[in-house]
Z-matrix of the N, CA and C atoms (Angstrom, degrees):
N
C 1 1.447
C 2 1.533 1 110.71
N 3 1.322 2 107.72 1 -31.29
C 4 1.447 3 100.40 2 -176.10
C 5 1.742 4 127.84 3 -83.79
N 6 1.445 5 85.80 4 -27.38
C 7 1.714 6 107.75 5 166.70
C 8 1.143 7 113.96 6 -77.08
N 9 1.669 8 127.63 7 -3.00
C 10 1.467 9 119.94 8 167.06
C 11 1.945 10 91.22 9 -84.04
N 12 1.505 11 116.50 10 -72.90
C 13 1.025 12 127.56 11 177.85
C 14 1.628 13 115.88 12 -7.44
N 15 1.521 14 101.11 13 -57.76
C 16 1.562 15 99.16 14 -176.53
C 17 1.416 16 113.28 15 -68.73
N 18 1.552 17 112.89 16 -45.30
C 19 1.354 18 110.30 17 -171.10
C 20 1.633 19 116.63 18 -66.54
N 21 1.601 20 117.72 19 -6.60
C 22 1.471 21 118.88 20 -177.54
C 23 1.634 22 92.09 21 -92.61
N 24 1.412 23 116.89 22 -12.56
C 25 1.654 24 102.46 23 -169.77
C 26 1.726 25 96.06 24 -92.97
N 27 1.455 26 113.40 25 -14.63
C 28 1.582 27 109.38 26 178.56
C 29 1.154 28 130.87 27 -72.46
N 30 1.940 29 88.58 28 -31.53
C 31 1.273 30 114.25 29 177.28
C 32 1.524 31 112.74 30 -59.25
N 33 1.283 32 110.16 31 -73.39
C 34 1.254 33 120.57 32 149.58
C 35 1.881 34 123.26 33 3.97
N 36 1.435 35 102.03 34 -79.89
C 37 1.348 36 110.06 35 -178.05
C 38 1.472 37 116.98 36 -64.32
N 39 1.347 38 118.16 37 -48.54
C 40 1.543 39 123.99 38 144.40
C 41 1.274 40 121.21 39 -12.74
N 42 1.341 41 108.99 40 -70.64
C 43 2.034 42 113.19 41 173.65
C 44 0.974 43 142.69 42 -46.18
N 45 1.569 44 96.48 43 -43.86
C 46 1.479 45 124.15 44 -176.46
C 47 1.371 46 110.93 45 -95.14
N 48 1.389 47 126.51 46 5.08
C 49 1.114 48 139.36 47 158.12
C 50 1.165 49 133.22 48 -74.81
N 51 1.631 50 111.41 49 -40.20
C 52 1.156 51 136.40 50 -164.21
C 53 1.633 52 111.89 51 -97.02
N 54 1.669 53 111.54 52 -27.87
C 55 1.230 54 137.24 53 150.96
C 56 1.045 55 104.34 54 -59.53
N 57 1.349 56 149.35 55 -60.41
C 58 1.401 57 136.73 56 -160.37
C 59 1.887 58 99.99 57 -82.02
N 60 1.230 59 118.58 58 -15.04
C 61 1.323 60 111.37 59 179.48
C 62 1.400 61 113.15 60 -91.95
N 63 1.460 62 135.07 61 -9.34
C 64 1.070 63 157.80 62 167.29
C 65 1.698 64 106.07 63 -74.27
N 66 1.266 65 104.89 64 -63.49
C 67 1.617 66 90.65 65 174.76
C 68 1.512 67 117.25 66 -71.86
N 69 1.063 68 129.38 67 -35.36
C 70 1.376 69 127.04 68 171.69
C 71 2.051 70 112.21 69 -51.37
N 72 1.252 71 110.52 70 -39.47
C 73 1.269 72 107.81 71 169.18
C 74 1.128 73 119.95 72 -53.05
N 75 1.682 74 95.88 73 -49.95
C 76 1.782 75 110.16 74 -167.60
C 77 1.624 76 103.62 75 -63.78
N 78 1.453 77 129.94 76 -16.77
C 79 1.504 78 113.91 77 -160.77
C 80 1.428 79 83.27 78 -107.61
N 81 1.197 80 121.21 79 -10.72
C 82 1.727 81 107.34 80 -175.94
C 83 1.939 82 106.93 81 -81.35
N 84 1.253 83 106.19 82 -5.93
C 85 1.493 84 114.75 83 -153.89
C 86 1.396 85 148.45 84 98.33
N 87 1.174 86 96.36 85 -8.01
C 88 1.852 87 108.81 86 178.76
C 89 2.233 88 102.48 87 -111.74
N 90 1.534 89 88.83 88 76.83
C 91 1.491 90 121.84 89 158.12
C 92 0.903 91 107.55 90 -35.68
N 93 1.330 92 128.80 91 -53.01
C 94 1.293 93 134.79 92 -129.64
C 95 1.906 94 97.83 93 -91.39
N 96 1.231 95 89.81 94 -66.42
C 97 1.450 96 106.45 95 177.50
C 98 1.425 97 122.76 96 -52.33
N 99 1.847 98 121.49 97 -33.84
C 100 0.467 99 121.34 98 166.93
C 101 1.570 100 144.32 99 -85.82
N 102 1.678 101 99.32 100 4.96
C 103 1.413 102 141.41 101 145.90
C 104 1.552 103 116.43 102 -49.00
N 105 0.987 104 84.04 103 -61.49
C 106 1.508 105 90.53 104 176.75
C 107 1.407 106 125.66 105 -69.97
N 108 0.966 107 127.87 106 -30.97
C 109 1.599 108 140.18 107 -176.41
C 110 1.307 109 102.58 108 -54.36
N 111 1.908 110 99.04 109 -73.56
C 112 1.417 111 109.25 110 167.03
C 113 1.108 112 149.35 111 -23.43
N 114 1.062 113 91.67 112 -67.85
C 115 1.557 114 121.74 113 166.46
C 116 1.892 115 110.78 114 -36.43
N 117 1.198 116 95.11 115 -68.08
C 118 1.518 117 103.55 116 -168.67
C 119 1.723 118 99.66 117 -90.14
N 120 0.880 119 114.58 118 2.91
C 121 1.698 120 124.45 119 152.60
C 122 1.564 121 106.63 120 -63.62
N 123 1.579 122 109.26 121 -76.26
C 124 1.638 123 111.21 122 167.56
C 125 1.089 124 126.45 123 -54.59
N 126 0.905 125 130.31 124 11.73
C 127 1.532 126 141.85 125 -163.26
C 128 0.972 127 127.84 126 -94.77
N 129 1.859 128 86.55 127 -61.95
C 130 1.457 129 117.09 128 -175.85
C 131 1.844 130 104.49 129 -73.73
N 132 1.004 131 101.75 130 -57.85
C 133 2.003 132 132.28 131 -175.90
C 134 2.148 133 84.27 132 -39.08
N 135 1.302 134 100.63 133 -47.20
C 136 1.799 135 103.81 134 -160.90
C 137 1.587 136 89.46 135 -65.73
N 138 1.090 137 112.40 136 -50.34
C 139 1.709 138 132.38 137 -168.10
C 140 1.364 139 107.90 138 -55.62
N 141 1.295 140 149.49 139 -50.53
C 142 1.518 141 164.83 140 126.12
C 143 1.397 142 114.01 141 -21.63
N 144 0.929 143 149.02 142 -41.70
C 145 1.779 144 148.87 143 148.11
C 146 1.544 145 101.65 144 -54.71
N 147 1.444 146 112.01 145 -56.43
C 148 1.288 147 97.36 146 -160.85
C 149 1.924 148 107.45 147 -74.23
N 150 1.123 149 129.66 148 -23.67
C 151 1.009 150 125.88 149 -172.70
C 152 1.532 151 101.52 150 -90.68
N 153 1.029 152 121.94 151 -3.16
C 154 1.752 153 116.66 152 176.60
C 155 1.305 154 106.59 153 -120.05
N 156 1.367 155 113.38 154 15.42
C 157 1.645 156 105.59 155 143.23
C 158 1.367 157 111.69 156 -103.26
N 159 1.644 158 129.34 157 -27.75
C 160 0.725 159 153.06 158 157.47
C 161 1.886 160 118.19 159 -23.08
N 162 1.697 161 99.77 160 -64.37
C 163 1.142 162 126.26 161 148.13
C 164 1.694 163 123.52 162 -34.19
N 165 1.127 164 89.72 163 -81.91
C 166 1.849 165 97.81 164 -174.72
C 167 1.869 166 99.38 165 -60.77
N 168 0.999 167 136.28 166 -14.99
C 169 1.377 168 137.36 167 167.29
C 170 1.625 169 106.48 168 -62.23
N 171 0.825 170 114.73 169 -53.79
C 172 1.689 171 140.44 170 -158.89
C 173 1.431 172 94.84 171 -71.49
N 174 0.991 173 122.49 172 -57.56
C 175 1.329 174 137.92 173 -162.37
C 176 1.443 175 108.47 174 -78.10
N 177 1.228 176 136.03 175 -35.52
C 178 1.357 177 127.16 176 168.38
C 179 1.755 178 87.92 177 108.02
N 180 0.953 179 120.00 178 -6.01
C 181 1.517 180 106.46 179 -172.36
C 182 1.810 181 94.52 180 -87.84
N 183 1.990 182 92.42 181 167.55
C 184 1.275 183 101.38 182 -166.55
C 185 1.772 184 101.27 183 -84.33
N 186 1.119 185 110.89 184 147.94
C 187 1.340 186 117.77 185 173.05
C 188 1.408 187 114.37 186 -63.61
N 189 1.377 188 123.52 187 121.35
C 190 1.183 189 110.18 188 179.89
C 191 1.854 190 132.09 189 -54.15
N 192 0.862 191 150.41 190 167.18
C 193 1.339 192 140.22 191 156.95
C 194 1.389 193 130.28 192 -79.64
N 195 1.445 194 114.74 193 146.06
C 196 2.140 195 93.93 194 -174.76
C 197 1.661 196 86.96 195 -99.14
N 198 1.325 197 91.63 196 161.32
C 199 1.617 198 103.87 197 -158.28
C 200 2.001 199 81.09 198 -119.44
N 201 1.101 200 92.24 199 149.32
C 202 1.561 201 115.32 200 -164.27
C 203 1.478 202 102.10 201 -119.48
C-alpha cells in the first residue's frame, strides 16, 4: 500500500513538472514544443490508468475502490 502511495505521489510530481515546463516554454514562445510536452504528458498519464485497469481486469484481481 505504501509503494502504491509513493509511486502515485511521483507520479504526481512527474506531471506537474512537465506541465510547469510546458507552460514556461509556451510563455517564452516555443508553442510548439511546448505542445508537445503536454500533449504526450496527457497522453501518457491517460495511457497508465487506462492500462491498469486494463491490467487488474486481466488479472482476475479485484478492482480497487476510490476512496472518497
Amino acid at each position: 500500500m505504501r509503494q502504491a502511495t509513493r509511486g502515485q505521489h511521483y507520479a504526481l510530481f512527474i506531471c506537474s513538472l512537465a506541465l510547469v515546463i510546458a507552460a514556461g516554454l509556451a510563455f517564452s514562445g516555443h508553442e510548439v514544443t511546448a505542445s508537445i510536452i503536454g500533449g504526450l504528458d496527457l497522453i501518457g498519464l491517460a495511457a497508465v490508468f487506462i492500462a491498469g485497469r486494463v491490467f487488474v481486469r486481466s488479472s482476475g484481481e479485484a478492482e480497487p475502490e476510490a476512496s472518497e
